[in-house]
N, C-alpha and C positions, 0 to 999 in steps of 0.2 A: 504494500500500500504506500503511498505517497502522500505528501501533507501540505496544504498552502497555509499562508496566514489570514484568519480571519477579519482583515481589518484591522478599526483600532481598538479590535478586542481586546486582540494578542492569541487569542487562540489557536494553535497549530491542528487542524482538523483535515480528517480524511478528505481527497477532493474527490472522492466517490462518496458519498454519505450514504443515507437512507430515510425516505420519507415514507410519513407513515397513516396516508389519506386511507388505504384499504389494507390496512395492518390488521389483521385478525377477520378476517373476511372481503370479501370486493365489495363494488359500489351495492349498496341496496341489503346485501345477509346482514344477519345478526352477524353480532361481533363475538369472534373463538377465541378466548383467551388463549386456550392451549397452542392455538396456530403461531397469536402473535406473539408467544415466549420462543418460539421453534425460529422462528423470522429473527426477532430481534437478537439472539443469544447467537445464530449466522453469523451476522452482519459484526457483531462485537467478534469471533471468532477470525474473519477476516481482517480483523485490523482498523474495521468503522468503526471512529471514537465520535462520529455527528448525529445527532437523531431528531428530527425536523417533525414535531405533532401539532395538535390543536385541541383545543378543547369541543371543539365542533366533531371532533372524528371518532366516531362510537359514541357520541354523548358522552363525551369524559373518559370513556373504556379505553382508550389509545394512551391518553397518557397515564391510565393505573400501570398500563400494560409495560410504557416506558419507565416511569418510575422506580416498578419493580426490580426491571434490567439495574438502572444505575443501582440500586442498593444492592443489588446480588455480586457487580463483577468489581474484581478489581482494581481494576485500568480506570484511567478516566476517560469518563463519558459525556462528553455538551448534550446539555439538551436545550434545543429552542424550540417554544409554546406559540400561540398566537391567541390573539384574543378581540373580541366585537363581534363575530359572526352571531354569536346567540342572540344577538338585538333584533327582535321583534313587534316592529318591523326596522328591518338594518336602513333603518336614515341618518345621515349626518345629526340631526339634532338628538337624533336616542345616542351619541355617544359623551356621555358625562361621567365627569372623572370619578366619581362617585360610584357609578356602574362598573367599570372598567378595571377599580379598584378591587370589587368583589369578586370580578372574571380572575384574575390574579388571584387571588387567596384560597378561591376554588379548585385553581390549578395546580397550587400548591399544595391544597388538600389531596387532591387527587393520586399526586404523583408521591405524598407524605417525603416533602423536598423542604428544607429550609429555604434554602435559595433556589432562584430561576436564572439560568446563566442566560438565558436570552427571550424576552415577551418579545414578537412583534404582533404590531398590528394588524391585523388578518382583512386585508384589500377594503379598505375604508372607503366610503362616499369620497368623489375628490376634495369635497369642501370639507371635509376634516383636516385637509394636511394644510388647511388655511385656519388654522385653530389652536393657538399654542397652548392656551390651558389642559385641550389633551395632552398635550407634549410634556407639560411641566409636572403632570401627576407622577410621569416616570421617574422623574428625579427625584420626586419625594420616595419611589417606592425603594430604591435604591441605596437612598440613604438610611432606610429602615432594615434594609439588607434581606429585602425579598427580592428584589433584582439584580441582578450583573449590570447588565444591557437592555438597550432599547434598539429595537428592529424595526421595519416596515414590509408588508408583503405587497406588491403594488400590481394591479391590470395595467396600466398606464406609465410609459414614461416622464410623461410630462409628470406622474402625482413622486417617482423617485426622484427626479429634479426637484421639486418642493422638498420633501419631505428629508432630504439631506443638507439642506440649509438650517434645520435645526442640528443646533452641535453637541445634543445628546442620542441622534441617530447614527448607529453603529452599522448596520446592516440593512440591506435590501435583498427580496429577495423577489423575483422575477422570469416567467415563463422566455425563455432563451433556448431555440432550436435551430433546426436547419428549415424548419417553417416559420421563425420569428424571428430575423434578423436586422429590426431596428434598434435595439439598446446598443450596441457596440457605434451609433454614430455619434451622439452625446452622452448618453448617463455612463458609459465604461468609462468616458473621460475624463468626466467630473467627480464618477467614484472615486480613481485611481486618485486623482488630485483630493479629496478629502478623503484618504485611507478608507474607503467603506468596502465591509466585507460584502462581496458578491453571492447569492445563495441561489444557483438554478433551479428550480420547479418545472415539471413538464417536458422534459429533455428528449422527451423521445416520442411527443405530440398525440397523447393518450393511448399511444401503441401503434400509430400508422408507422413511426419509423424506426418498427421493429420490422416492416417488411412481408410481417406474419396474415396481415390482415389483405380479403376479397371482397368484390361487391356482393358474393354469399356469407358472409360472415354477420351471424346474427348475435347481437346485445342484448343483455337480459331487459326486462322492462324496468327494473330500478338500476341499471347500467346508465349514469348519467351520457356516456356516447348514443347511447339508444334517444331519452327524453332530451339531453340540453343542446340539439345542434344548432338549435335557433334562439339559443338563449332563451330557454324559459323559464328555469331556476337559477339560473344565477350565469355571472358572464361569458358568454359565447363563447371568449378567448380560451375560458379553461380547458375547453372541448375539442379534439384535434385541433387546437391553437386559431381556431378560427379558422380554418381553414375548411371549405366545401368534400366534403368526403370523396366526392368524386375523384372531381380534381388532386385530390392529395393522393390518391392511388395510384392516379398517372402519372403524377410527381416520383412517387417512393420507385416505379419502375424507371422511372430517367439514372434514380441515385444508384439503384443496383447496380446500372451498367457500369457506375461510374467505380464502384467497386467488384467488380468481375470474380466471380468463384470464392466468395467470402462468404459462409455458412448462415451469417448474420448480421444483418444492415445494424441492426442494435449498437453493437457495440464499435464500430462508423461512427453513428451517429453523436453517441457521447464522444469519441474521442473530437468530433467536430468541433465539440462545447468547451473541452480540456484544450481545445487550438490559442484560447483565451486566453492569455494571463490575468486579466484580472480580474476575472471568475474563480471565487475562492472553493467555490464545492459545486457538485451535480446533487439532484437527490433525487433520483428514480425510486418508487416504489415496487413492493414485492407484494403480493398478495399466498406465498408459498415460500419454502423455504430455499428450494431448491432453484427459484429465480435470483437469489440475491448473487451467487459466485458469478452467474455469466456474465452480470451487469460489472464485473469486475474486468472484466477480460480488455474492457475500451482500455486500462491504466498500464494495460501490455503491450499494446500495441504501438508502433512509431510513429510519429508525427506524420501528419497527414502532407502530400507534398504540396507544393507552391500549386501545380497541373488540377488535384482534386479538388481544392481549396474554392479554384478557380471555377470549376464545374460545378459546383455545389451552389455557389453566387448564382452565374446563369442560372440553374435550373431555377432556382426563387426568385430571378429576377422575368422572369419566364412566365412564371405558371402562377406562383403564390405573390407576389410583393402587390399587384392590382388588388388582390383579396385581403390582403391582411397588415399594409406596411405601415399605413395612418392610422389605421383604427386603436392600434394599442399601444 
């Protein structure tokens, strides 16, 4: 395994991590605890010292499940939470520091964690990040020594542009693929310029650029691929990265060519995202246990050349950037 710096955390973390949206079941099952000890206690076995939850994932069950891990292993383990999504209904003005306060202490509960090495905000209204009394609660929580860090998870780069001009934002963390390639025009280089750690989500564009997927390929009906292609629960972007299904199939067959007799576009893909320096982690999910080594394999692999690099741009400036280049 290999290790970037987190920013100005200082954290040296895996830059293969592990997220853990269908940690102990896929989108829509009840949550398996026993699955997601099997997953997480992997991932710690390989050498992932990152584990990226939410209090939204399992209703709290994701991070009992992370919790558990850190008190069980030795080594150290980061763990970053998020928190707002439980706001019903998630408007910018349901977010008061008041509330946000108790989403944190919950999570704490949850995880039975004294501290939180990293809260971010979990994809806020953009008018939140025009809000600094959100912002300042962190510092209080911090200095109470329930916080490390303060993060942001953002849809939008214009809301990581905000939202790193306050100078208690550590972290951004952001859907970055070989189907989302506008963050590397400004926010990689205003991150890099305020040391903010990079945290990728969606790396492998809900599973199309694993390669694996047909236009017979059926989703469960609680499979958010199945319900959110048009944004109906929540941001489009999350969903094959915004990207039209179709289209993105004829896409993933351009990229195959472009990697000829390779077992697995998968791990392509990430290594695409590791092309970055100033992308401090990936964090693909496993939904098994037996998914988590292969997603390892991208940190084996050589750098991609200047030629792939190059064909990888075209194809997205081709087929996906019309679809998805403004939007997020």
């Amino acid at each position: 395994m290999k290790y970037r710096k987190l920013g100005k955390t200082g954290f040296s973390i895996s830059e293969i991590s592990l997220g853990t949206w269908q940690v102990g079941g896929k989108w829509g099952e009840p949550f398996n605890h026993d699955n997601a000890d099997k997953i997480l206690n992997a991932a710690a076995d390989a050498g992932i010292n990152f584990i990226d939850t939410a209090d939204v994932y399992g209703d709290g069950e994701s991070e009992k499940a992370v919790g558990r891990l850190v008190r069980a292993r030795s080594e150290r383990i980061y763990v970053a939470t998020k928190c707002g999504r439980r706001l019903q209904p998630h408007t910018a003005a349901a977010y008061q520091p008041a509330v946000l306060r108790q989403f944190v202490e919950d999570s704490l509960r949850n995880m039975q964690l004294e501290t939180l090495d990293l809260v971010q905000l979990h994809c806020p209204p953009t008018e939140v990040y025009y809000r600094p009394e959100v912002f300042e609660l962190f510092d209080r929580l911090r200095e109470e020594g329930k916080i490390q860090h303060l993060g942001v998870s953002i849809e939008k780069v214009e809301e990581g542009l905000k939202a790193i001009e306050f100078p208690n934002v550590t972290t951004v963390q952001l859907i970055f693929n070989m189907f989302r390639q506008r963050p590397p025009e400004l926010l990689f280089t205003e991150a890099a310029r305020r040391d903010i750690g990079l945290i990728v989500r969606v790396p492998l564009a809900s599973g199309l650029l694993t390669g694996k997927f047909s236009s017979q390929t059926n989703f469960s009906p609680e499979d958010h691929r199945n319900f959110n292609r048009q944004g109906e629960a929540f941001d489009k972007g999350e969903t094959f990265s915004g990207v039209d299904y179709a289209t993105g199939l004829e896409a993933v067959e351009e990229l195959k060519k472009v990697f000829p007799d390779q077992p697995r576009l998968a791990a392509f893909a990430l290594r695409w995202v590791l092309m970055f320096n100033e992308v401090s982690c990936i964090i693909p999910g496993a939904s098994r246990p037996e998914q988590v080594l292969p997603n390892l394999q991208a940190a084996e692999l050589p750098e991609l050349s200047e030629e792939q690099m190059r064909a990888v741009r075209d194809i997205y400036d081709r087929k996906i950037r019309p679809l998805v280049h403004y939007s997020w």
